[in-house]
C-alpha positions as CSV (number, residue, x, y, z in Angstrom):
1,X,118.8,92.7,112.9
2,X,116.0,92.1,110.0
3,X,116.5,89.9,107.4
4,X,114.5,92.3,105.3
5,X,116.3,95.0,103.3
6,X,116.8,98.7,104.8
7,X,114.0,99.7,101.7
8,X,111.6,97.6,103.3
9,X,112.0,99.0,106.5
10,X,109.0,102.1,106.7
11,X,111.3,104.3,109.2
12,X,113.4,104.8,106.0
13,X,110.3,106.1,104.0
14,X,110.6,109.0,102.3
15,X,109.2,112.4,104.2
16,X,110.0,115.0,101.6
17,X,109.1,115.5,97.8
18,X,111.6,114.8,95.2
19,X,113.9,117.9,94.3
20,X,114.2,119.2,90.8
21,X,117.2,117.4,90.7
22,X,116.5,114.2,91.8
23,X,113.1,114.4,88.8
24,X,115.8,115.4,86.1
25,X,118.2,111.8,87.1
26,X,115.0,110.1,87.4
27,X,113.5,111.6,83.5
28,X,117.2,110.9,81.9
29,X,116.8,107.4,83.7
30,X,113.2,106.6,82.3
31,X,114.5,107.9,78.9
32,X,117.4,105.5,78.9
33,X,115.2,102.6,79.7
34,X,113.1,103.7,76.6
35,X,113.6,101.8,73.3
36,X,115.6,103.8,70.7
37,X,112.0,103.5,68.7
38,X,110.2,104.9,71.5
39,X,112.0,107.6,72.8
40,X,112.7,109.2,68.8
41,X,108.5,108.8,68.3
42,X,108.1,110.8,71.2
43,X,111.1,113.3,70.2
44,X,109.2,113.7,66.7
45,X,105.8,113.3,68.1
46,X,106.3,116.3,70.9
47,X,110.0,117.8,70.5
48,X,112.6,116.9,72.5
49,X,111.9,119.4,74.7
50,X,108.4,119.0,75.6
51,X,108.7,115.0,75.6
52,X,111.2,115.6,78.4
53,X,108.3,118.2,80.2
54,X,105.5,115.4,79.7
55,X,107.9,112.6,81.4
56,X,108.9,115.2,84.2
57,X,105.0,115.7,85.0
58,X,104.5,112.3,84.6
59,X,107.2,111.2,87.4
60,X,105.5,114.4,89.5
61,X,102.5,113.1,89.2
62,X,103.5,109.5,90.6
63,X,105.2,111.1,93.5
64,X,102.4,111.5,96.4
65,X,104.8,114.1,98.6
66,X,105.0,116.4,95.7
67,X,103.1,120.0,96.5
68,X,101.1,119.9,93.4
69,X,99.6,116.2,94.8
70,X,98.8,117.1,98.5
71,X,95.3,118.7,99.0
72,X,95.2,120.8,102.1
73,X,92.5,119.8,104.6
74,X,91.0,121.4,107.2
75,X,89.2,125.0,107.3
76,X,89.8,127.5,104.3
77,X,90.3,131.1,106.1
């Protein structure tokens, strides 16, 4: 047994993309660890609508398993 934690451990990396589920906990998360301040400039600067979009596409961005990261290699047919 390791005295490193299981999230340390690479066999418990990650193979799949996030689901649209796990991005909406992880947007109401980053929007709860927002200053008050910040998250009402960004509700009056985009809506809170859209401010909620551009945090979504920011946390799909960061998430290298996501389709719209991975660039297919190989031959084009």
């Amino acid at each position: 047994m390791s005295d490193q934690p299981d999230w340390m451990n690479p066999a418990n990396d990650r193979k799949t993309p996030y689901t649209e589920e796990e991005i909406g906990e992880f947007v109401e998360g980053f929007i709860l660890g927002l200053d008050e301040e910040q998250w009402e400039d960004l509700k009056l600067k985009y809506g809170e609508q859209a401010a909620r979009e551009k945090i979504r596409l920011g946390l799909i961005a960061l998430d290298e398993r996501n389709l719209i990261n991975i660039t297919p290699g190989g031959e084009v047919h």
